[in-house]
Every structure is written in C-alpha cells, then in structure tokens.
C-alpha positions, -999 to 999 in steps of 0.1 A, spaced: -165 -560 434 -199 -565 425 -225 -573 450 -252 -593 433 -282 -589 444 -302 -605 473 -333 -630 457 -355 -648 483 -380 -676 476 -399 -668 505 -421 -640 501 -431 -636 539 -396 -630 547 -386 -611 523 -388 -578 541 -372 -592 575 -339 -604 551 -337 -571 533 -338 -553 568 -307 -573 576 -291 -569 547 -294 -529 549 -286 -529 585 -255 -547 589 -236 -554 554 -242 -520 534 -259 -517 500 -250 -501 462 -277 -490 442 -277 -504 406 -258 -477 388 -228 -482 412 -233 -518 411 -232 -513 372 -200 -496 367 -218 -460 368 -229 -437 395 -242 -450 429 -245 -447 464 -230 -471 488 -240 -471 526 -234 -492 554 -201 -495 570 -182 -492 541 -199 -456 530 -170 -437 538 -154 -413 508 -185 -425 480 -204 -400 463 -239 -397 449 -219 -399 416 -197 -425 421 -170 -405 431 -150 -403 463 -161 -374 490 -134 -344 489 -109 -363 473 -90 -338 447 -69 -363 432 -98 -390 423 -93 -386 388 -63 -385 364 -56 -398 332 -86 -421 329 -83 -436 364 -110 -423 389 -115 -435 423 -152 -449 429 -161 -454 462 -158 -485 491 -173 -515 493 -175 -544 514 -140 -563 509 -145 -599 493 -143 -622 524 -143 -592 547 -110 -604 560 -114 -644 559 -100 -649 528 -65 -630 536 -34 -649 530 -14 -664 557 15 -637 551 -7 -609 550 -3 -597 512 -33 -595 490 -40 -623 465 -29 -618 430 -61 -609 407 -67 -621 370 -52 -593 347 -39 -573 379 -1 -577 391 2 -562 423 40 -550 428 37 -531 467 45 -555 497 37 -558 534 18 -527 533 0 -517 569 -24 -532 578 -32 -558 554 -44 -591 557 -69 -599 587 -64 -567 602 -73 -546 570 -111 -543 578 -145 -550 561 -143 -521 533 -117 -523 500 -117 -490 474 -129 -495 441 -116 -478 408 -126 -480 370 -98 -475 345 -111 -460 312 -94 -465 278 -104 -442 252 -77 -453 231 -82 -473 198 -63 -505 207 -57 -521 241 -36 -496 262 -16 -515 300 -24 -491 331 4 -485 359 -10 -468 384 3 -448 419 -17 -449 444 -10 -428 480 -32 -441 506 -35 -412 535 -47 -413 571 -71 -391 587 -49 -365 585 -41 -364 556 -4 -376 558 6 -402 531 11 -430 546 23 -461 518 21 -460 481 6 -488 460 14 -497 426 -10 -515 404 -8 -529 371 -44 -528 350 -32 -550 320 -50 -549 281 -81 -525 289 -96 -529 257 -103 -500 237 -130 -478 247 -137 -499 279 -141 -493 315 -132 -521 341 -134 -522 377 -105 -535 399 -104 -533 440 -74 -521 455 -71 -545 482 -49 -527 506 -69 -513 531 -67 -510 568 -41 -494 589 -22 -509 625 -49 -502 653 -77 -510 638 -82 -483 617 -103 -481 578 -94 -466 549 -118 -454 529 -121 -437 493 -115 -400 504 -82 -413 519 -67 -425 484 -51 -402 457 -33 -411 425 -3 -400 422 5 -412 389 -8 -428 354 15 -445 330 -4 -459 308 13 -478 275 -2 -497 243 -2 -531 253 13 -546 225 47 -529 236 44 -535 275 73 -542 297 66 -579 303 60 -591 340 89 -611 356 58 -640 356 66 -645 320 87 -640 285 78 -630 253 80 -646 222 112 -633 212 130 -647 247 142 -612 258 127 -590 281 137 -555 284 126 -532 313 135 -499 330 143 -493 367 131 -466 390 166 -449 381 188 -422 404 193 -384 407 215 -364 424 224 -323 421 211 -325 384 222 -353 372 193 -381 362 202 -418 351 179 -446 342 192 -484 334 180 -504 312 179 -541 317 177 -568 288 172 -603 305 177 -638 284 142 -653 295 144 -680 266 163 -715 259 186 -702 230 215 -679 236 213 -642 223 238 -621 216 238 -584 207 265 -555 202 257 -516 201 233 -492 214 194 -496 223 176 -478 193 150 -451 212 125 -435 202 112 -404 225 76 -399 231 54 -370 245 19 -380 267 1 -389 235 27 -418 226 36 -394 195 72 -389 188 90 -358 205 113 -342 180 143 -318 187 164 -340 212 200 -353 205 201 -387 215 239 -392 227 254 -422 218 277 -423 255 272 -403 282 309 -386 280 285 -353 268 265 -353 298 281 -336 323 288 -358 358 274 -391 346 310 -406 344 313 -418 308 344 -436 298 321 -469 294 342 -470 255 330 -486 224 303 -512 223 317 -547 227 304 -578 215 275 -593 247 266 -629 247 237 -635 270 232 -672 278 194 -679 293 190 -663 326 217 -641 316 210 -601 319 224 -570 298 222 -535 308 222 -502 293 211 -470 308 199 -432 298 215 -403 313 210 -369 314 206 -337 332 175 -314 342 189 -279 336 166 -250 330 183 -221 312 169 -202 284 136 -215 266 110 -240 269 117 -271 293 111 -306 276 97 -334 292 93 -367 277 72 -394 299 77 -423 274 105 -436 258 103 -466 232 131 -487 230 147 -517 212 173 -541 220 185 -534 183 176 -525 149 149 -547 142 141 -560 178 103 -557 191 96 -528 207 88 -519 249 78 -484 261 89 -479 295 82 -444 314 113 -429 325 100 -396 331 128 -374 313 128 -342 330 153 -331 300 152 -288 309 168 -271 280 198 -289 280 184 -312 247 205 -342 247 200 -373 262 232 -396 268 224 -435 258 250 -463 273 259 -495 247 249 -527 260 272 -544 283 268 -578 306 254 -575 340 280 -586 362 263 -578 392 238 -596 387 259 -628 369 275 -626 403 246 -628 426 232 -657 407 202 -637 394 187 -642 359 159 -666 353 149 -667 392 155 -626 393 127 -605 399 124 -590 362 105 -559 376 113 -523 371 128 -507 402 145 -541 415 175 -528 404 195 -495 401 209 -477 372 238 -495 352 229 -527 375 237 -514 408 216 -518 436 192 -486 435 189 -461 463 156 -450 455 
C-alpha cells in the first residue's frame, strides 16, 4: 500500500501535523513508497530494512518474489469483513481461509511484497507464504495468486493476513516463502470465478503420496452452455523451471507400469460432460532413487486432447530415476456427479484428491 503523502494548506501548522504524523502512524521514505528501497518506522517498522528488505529473514527472496517490509494496514482494522477473511483484491485471488488472527484482531501493520517478472510475456505468480511467530515456529501458510505481471514489471500486493490470537503482530521478519510457481499467463489454470473461452477448465489438485508412490488428478470441468465430449488420454508436455521441455521421460499411457498405483482403469471410453459436469484424469508415478541422476519436473503442460488449449499446472514430479510417468484416460467424475458439484464446485486445485476422491492432504 502506498501511503501518499501528507500536503497542508496551512503553513503555521505544518510542523505540528508532521510531528503527529511521525509520532503515531509511522512513515516510508520515497524510495520505499516508490516500489524501491526504504525505511519504514513507526509501529509497523518491524522486519524492514534500509533496503527494502525484511530484517534476518533468509527466505525473503525466491524466484522473483521478495518480501519488502510492513506498513500500516489499509483501515488499520476498520475495514475487516464481518467473517473475518480479508477482502478479495483486483488481480489477487486469495485461496487460505480463517487464518489466526484475521479481521479486527489482525493489528495495524500488513507485509508488503513486489513480484518481479523478467519474463518476455505476462507470467501468473502462485506463491507460499509461511507466516511464523516469535519463535520461529510456522504457524499457517498463505497462498496467493499474483495474476498477468506484465513483462519486466514489478507490482506490489499486501498480504493481508496478519495478526495472531492474543493480540500479537506479525511483522516482515516473521514471513518466509516457501514456494514460487510461476506460469505464462496465457496458459493459467483458470480461477473457479470464471471459464475460458473454450468452456472447459482443467486444473490439478494438491495430489497424494504414500511409501513412494506419488499421484496427481487432473480435473476437466464443463464450465460452458454446450455439451463436450472427449475420449483418450490428456496430451502432456513435461517442463523443467524454465518452462522448456524436459526430454528423456516415458510418459505411460495407464498406470498398470507404475508399481502400486492400482491400474486396471482399461481402455479409454467415450466421456460426455454436460455443463457443470467434471472429468478426471490423473498422473502417477514413483520417486525412486537408484542409479544416476534424479529428475524433477515442476511444470507439466497439459491438454484435454490433441488440439485443445493448453494449462500448465505445477505438479512437482519428484520422478528419481525411475523415468516413466503413468497417465490415466479420461473418465466421468462420479463423485462429484454424485455430490451435486460442477458449476457451483469450487474449481480450485487442492479441493479435491487424486482420481476425484476427497484428498488427504
């Protein structure tokens, strides 16, 4: 949040307001109100830098995201929502709930990041953030979505969630990130708060693991007015950090190769989704280290079908030397026909499990 700054049309006064103002709200010089370096003081000082940055925090930058320092939260509590969630910002989708402490109880201060793109074309930001208490126990993690950061731009967002029970602050130097996915955003999963052009969106859950074994579904919901229907496999394409394709993997069609991830799902049968109507599919495979290099592949680019539009979702494929990758055919969510899902369903990444299943995660 940028705090403009303080103009008075009465000269006399003008040193009694800016006492004030220093004394009881806090101040940022003009680099940190600028989007550069800075100071901020006051009460919301803690964790900022001389540089910008946040005060023995080791994890205040990764991947182009880099914690900035605290400021004085917008409404300082007034503004909170009667349920106690932060309010949904323009380009921001905000995906944790009920953390601690927010709403009137989360204090004056809010922690400030920039998200740099040095990409070429507009790049969609998921990012992790593990907010810690004084002792540097995690406490809750916050997801945030920084959508179409134009290339080679910086932009500012507030992570609203501050505060714990008891009164307590959070400040910069008590927020790491733990992860950066970041994604071109031509070919970003869309939000459940809308459906693209072709009426189908696809996403990836959070997925399951157990003793080795990794699986991931896939999930292909009928957001339009016409009925679609598909048969086969998703078509994937693997990618390494730098979105560029990762060669040398066999891309299973089944999982009966991958050893404990059930198989027996048969051929592909014809799917008919009416609108509202879900599909799933799913990736499976298994993390063993053996003999030469370990793979992993963070992105994966996928298709309904030959021809569809493409999504990149982040599945994280922690492959270890086993090279293969297991890949169910499409099949009708009955799970979620049954619970009378679809349209109203939440369309986001993690609300289900693999395969349709409710996910343990």
């Amino acid at each position: 949040m940028r705090i403009p700054p303080f103009r008075t049309a009465l000269a006399v006064s003008g040193v009694l307001v800016a006492g004030l103002v220093l004394g009881g709200c806090g101040t940022q010089t003009a680099g940190s109100a600028a989007g550069g370096g800075g100071e901020t003081t006051g009460p919301c000082a803690g964790g900022a830098t001389a540089d910008g940055g946040a005060a023995g925090v080791g994890a205040a930058e990764r991947d182009g995201v880099r914690v900035v320092g605290t400021v004085e939260r917008a409404g300082a509590g007034a503004s909170a929502s009667p349920s106690g969630r932060a309010s949904r910002r323009p380009g921001v989708s905000v995906t944790a709930d009920s953390l601690p402490g927010v709403g009137a109880a989360a204090g004056p201060c809010a922690v400030q990041y920039d998200v740099t793109n040095p990409e070429a074309e507009p790049f969609t930001y998921t990012i992790t953030f593990s907010l810690m208490d004084e002792q540097g126990r995690a406490m809750s993690n916050v997801e945030e979505t920084v959508a179409s950061v134009g290339a080679g731009k910086t932009v500012r967002r507030t992570l609203e969630h501050g505060g714990y029970p008891g009164g307590g602050v959070l400040d910069a130097g008590r927020v790491r990130i733990l992860d950066v996915e970041r994604v071109p955003s031509d070919e970003a999963p869309a939000p459940a708060s809308s459906c693209p052009a072709s009426g189908l969106r696809l996403t990836a859950d959070r997925g399951d693991a157990a003793m080795g074994l990794r699986v991931v579904g896939l999930h292909l919901e009928n957001c339009g007015s016409r009925t679609y229907s598909l048969e086969g496999y998703p078509v994937l394409q693997l990618l390494d950090a730098e979105h560029q394709p990762v060669e040398g993997i066999a891309i299973l069609r089944g999982t009966d190769g991958i050893p404990m991830a059930g198989g027996g799902e048969g051929p592909p049968r014809p799917v008919t989704l009416r609108p509202g109507e879900s599909a799933v599919s799913g990736l499976a495979w298994r993390n063993t280290t053996e003999f030469g290099e370990a793979v992993t592949v963070p992105y994966v680019r996928v298709r309904a079908e030959a021809g569809s539009d493409p999504v990149v979702v982040a599945p994280h494929l922690d492959l270890g030397t086993t090279g293969e990758l297991g890949v169910r055919p499409w099949e009708k969510d009955e799970a979620e026909v049954g619970s009378g899902a679809g349209e109203g369903g939440s369309g986001r990444p993690g609300a289900q499990g693999p395969y349709g299943g409710t996910s343990s995660s």
